[in-house]
Backbone as ProteinMPNN parsed JSONL, in Angstrom:
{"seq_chain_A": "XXXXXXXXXXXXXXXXXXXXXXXXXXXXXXXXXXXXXXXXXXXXXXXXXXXXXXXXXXXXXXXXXXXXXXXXXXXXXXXXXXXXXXXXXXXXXXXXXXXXXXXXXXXXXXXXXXXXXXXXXXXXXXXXXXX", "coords_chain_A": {"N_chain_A": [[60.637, 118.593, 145.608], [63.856, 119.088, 144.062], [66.957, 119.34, 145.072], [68.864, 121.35, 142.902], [72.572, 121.117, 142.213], [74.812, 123.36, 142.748], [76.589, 125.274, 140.203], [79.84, 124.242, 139.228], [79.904, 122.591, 141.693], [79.278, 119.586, 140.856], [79.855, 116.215, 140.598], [82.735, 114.959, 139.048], [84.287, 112.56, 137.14], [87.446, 110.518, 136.7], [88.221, 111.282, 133.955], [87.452, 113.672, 133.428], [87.811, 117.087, 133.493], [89.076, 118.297, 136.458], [88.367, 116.34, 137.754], [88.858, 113.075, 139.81], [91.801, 111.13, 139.812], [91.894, 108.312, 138.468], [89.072, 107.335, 139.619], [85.717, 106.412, 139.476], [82.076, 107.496, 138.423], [80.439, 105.693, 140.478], [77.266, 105.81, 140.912], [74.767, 108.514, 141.363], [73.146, 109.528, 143.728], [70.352, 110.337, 144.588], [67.401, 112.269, 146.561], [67.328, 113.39, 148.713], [65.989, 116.227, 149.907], [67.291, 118.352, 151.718], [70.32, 119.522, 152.566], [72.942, 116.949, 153.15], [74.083, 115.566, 155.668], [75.734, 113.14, 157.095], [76.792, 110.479, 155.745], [77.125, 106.691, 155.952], [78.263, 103.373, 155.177], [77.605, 100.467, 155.096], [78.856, 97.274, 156.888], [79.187, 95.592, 155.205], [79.369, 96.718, 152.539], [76.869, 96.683, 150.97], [74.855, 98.444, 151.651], [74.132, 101.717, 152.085], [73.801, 104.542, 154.789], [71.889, 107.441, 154.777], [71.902, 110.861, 156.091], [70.063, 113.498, 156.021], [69.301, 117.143, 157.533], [68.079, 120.71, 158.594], [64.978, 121.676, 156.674], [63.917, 119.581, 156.051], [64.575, 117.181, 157.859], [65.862, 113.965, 157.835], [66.294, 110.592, 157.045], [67.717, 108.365, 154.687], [68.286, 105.016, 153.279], [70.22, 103.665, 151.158], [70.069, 100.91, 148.529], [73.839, 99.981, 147.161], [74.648, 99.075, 145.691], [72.911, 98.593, 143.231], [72.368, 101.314, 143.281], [70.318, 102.361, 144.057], [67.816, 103.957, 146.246], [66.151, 102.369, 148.948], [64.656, 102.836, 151.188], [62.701, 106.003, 153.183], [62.936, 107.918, 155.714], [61.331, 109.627, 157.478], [60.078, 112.922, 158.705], [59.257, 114.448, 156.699], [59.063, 112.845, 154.313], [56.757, 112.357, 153.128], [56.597, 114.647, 151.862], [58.204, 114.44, 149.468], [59.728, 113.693, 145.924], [59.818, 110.367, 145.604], [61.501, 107.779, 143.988], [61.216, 105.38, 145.483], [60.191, 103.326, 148.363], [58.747, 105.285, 150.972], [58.867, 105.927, 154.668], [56.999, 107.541, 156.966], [58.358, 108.81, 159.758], [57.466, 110.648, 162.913], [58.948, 113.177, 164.317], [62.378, 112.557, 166.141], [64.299, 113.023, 164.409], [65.625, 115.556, 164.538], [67.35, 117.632, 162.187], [69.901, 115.899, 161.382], [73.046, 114.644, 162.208], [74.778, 112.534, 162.031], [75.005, 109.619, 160.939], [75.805, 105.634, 161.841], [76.808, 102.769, 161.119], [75.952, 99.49, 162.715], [78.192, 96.729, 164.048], [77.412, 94.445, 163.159], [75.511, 94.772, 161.046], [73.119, 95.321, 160.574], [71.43, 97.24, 162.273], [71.222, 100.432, 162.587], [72.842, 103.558, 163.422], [71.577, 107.094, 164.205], [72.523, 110.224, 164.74], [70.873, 113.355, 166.4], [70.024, 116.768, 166.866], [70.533, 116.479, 170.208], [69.792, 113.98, 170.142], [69.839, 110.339, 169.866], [69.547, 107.502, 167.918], [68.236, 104.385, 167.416], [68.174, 102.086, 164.782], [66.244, 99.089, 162.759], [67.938, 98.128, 160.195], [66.4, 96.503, 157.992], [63.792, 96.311, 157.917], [63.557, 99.898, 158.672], [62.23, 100.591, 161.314], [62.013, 102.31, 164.316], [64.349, 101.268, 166.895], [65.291, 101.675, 169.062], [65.464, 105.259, 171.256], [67.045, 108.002, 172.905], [67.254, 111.015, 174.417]], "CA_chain_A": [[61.485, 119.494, 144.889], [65.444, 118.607, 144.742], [68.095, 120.809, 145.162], [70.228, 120.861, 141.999], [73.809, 121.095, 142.27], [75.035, 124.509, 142.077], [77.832, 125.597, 139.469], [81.306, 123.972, 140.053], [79.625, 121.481, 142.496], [78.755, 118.682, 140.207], [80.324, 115.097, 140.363], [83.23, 114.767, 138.289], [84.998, 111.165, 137.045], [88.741, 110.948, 136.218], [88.383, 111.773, 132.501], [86.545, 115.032, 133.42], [88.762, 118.349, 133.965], [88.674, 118.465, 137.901], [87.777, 115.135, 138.535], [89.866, 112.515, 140.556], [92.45, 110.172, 138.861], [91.021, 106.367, 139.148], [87.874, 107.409, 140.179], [84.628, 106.21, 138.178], [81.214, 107.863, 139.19], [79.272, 104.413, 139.876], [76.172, 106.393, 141.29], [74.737, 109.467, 142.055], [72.231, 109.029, 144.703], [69.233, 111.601, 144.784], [66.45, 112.113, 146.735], [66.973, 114.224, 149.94], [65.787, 117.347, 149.586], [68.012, 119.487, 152.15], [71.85, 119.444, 152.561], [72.883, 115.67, 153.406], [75.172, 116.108, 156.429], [76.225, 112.141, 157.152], [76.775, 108.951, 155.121], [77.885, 105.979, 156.27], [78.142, 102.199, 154.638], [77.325, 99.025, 155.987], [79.893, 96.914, 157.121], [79.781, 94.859, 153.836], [79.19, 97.547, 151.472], [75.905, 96.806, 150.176], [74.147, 99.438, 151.996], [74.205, 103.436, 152.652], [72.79, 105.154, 155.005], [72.436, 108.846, 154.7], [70.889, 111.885, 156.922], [70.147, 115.456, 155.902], [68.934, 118.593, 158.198], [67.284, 121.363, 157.83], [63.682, 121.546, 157.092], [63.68, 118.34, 155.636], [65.425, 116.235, 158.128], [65.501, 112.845, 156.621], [67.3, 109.418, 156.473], [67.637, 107.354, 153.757], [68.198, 103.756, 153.172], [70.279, 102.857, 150.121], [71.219, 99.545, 148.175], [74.91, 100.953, 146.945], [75.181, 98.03, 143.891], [71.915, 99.05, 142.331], [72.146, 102.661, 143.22], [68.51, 102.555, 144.099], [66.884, 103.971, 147.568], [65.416, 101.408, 149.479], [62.925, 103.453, 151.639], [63.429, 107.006, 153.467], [62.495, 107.727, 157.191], [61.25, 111.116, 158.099], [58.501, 113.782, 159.071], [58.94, 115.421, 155.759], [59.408, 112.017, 153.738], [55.69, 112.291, 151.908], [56.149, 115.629, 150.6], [59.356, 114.489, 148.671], [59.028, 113.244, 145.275], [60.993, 109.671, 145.105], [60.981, 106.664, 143.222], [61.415, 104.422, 146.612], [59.061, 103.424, 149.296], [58.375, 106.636, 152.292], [58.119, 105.865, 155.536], [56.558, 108.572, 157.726], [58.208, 109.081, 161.52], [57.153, 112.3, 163.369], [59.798, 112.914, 165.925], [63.428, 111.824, 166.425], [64.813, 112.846, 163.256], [65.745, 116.836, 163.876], [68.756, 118.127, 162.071], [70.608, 114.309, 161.539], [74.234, 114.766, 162.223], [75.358, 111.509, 161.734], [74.966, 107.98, 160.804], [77.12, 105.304, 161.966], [76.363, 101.12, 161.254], [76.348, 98.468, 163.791], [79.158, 96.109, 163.138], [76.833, 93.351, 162.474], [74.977, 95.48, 159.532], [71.543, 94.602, 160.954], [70.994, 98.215, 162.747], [72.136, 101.441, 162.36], [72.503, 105.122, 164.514], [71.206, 108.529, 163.741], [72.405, 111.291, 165.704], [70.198, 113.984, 165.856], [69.731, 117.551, 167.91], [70.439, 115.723, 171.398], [68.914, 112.792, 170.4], [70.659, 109.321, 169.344], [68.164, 106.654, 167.279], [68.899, 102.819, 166.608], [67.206, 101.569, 163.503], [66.87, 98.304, 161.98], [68.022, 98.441, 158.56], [65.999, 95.484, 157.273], [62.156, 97.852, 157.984], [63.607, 101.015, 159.108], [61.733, 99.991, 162.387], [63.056, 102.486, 165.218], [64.278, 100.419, 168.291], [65.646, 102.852, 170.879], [65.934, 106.757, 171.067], [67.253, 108.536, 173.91], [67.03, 112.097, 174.473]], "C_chain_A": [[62.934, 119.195, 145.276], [65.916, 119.852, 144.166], [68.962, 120.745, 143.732], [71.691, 121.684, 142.335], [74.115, 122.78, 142.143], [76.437, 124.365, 141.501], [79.184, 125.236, 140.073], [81.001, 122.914, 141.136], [79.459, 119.962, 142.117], [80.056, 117.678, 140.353], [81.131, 115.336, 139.429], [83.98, 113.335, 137.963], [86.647, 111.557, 136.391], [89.054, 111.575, 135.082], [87.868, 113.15, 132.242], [88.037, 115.979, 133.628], [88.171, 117.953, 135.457], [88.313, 117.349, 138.512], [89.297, 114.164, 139.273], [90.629, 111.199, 139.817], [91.757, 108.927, 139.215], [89.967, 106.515, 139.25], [86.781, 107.261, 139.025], [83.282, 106.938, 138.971], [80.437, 106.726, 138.73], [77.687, 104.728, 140.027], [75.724, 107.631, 142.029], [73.55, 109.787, 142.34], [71.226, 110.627, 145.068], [68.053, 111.115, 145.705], [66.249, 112.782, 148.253], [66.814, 115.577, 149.309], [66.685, 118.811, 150.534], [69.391, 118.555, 151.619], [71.798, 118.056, 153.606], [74.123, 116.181, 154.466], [75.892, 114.765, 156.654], [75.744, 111.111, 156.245], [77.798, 108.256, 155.98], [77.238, 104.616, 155.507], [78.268, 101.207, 156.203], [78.859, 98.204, 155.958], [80.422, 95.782, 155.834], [79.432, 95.486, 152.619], [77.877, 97.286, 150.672], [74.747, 98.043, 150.379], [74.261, 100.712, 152.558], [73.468, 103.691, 153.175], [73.274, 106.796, 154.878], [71.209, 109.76, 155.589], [71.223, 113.347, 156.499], [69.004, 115.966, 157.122], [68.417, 119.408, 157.485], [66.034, 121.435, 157.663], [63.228, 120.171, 156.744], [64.421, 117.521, 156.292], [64.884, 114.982, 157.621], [66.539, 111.974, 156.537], [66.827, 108.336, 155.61], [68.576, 105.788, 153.565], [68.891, 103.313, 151.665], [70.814, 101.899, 149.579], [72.43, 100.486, 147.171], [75.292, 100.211, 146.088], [74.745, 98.971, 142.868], [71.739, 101.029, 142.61], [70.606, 103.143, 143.884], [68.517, 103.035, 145.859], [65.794, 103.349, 147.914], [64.117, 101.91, 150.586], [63.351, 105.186, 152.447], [62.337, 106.979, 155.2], [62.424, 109.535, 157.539], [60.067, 111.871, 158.217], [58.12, 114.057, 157.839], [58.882, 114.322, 154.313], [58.238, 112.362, 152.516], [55.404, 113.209, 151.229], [57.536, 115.572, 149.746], [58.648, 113.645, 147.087], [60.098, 112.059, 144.812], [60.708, 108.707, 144.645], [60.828, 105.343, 144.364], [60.412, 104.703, 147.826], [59.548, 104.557, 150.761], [57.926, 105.852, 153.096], [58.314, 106.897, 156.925], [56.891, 108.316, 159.014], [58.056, 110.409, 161.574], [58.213, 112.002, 164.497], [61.253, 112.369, 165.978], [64.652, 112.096, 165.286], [65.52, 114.785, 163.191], [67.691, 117.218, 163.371], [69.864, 116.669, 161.985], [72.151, 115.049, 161.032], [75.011, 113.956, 161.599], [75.171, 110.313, 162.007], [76.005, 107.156, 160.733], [76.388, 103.293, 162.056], [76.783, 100.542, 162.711], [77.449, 97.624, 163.331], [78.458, 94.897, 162.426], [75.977, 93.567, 161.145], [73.455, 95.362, 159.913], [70.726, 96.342, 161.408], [72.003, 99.404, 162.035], [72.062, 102.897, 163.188], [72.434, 106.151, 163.979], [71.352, 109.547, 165.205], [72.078, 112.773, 165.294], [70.528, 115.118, 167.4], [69.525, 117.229, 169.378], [69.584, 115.097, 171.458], [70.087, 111.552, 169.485], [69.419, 108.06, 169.314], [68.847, 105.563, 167.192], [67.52, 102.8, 165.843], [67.521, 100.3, 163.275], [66.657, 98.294, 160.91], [66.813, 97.596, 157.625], [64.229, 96.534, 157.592], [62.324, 99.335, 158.536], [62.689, 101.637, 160.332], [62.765, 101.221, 163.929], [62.963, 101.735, 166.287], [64.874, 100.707, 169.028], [66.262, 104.249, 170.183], [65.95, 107.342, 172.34], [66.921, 110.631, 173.394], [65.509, 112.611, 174.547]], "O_chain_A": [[63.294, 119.059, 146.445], [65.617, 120.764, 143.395], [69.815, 119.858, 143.692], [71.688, 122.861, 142.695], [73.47, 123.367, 141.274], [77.308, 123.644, 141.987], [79.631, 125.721, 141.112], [82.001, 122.297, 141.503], [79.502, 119.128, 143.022], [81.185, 118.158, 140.255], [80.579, 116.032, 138.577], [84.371, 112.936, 139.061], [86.952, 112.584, 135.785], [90.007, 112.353, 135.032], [87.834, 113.696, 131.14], [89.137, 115.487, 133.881], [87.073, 117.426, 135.635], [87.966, 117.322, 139.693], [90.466, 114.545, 139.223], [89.934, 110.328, 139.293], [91.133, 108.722, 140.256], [89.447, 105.474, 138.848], [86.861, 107.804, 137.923], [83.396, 106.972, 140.196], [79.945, 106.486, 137.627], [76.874, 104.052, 139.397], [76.165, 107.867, 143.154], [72.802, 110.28, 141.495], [71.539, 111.65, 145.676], [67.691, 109.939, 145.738], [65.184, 112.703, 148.866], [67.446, 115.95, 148.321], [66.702, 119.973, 150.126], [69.566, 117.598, 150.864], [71.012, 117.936, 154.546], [74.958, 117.026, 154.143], [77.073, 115.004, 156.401], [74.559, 110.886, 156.0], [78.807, 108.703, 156.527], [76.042, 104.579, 155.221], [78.65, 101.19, 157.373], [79.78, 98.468, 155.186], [81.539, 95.324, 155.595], [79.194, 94.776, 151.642], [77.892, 97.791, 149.55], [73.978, 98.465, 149.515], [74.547, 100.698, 153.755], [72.326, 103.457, 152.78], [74.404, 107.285, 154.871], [70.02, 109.469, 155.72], [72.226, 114.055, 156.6], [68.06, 115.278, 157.513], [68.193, 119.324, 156.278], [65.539, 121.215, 158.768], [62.171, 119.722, 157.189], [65.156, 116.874, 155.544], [63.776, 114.849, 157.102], [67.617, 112.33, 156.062], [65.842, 107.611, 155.751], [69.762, 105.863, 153.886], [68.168, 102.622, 150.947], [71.994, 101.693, 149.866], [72.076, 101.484, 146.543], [76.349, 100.518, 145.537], [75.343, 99.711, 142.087], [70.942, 101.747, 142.005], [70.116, 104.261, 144.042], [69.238, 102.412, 146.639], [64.676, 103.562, 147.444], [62.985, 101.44, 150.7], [64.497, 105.54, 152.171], [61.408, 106.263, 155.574], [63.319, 110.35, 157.764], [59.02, 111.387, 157.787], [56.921, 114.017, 157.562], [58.67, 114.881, 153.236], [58.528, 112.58, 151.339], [54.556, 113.24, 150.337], [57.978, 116.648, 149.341], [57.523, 113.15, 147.014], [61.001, 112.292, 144.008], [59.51, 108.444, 144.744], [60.278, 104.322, 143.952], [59.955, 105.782, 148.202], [60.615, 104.465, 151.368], [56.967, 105.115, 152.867], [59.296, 107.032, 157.656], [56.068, 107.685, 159.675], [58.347, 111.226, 160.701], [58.334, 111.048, 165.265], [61.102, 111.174, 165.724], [65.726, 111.494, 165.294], [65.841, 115.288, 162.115], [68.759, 117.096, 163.973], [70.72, 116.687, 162.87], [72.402, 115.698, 160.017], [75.833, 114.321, 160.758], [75.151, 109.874, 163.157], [76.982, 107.38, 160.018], [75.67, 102.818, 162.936], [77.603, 100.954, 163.532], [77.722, 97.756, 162.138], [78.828, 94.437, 161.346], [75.794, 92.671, 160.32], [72.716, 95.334, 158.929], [69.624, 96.628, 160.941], [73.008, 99.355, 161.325], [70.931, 103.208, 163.561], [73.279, 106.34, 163.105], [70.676, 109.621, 166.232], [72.593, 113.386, 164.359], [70.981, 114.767, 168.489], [68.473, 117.61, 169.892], [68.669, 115.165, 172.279], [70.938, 111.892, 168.663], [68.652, 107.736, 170.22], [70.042, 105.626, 166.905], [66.386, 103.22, 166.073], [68.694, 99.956, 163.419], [65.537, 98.404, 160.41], [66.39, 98.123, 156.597], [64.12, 97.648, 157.079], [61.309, 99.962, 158.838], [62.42, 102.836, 160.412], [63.879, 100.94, 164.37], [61.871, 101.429, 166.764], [65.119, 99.893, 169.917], [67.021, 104.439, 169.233], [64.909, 107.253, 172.989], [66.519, 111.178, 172.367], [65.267, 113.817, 174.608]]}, "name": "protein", "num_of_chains": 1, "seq": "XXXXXXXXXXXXXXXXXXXXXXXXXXXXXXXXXXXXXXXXXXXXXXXXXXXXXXXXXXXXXXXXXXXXXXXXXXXXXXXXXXXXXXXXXXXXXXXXXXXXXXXXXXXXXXXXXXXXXXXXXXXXXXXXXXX"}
């Protein structure tokens, strides 16, 4: 079940009332089901990552050409309904604060309820979590 937008919240492009001069909307990226609290891009822009909180904590994986979500990482991942491959961790994921790339683009960090995750981007593979 996704959240839709409430009233006055919705994406706007420059030609809209309210929207931002220059600005084109190239994609608008669905598929977490709580409130998304961090994005961050890869160091060569092909890839987003993003983390929502909440009961659905949850990070996602996306290519940022094609707009598409490349896979999602979370407890609550298999009761979402998305067009991109789920993969189920229990654990490590509560409340995601913020995602931040490696500089080499290969990994990436999720900080969570006094916990801090490395991932690698290429299988969403975790490879160290403290806390």
């Amino acid at each position: 079940m996704k959240d839709k937008p409430q009233a006055g919240n919705e994406l706007k492009e420059d030609n809209e009332p309210g929207g931002f001069p220059g600005c084109k909307l190239l994609h608008n990226l669905e598929g977490h089901c709580g409130d998304v609290c961090s994005v961050g891009w890869s160091r060569d822009g092909s890839m987003v990552a993003s983390g929502s909180g909440g009961a659905f904590d949850t990070l996602i994986l996306w290519d940022s050409v094609k707009g598409k979500g490349l896979y999602s990482i979370g407890a609550n991942s298999k009761d979402r309904n998305a067009s991109f491959e789920l993969r189920e961790i229990v654990g490590g994921l509560e409340d995601v604060k913020q995602v931040v790339w490696s500089p080499t683009g290969r990994e990436f960090a999720s900080c969570s309820s006094g916990k801090v995750a490395i991932w690698e981007a290429g299988s969403g593979k975790a490879l160290h979590s403290s806390g």
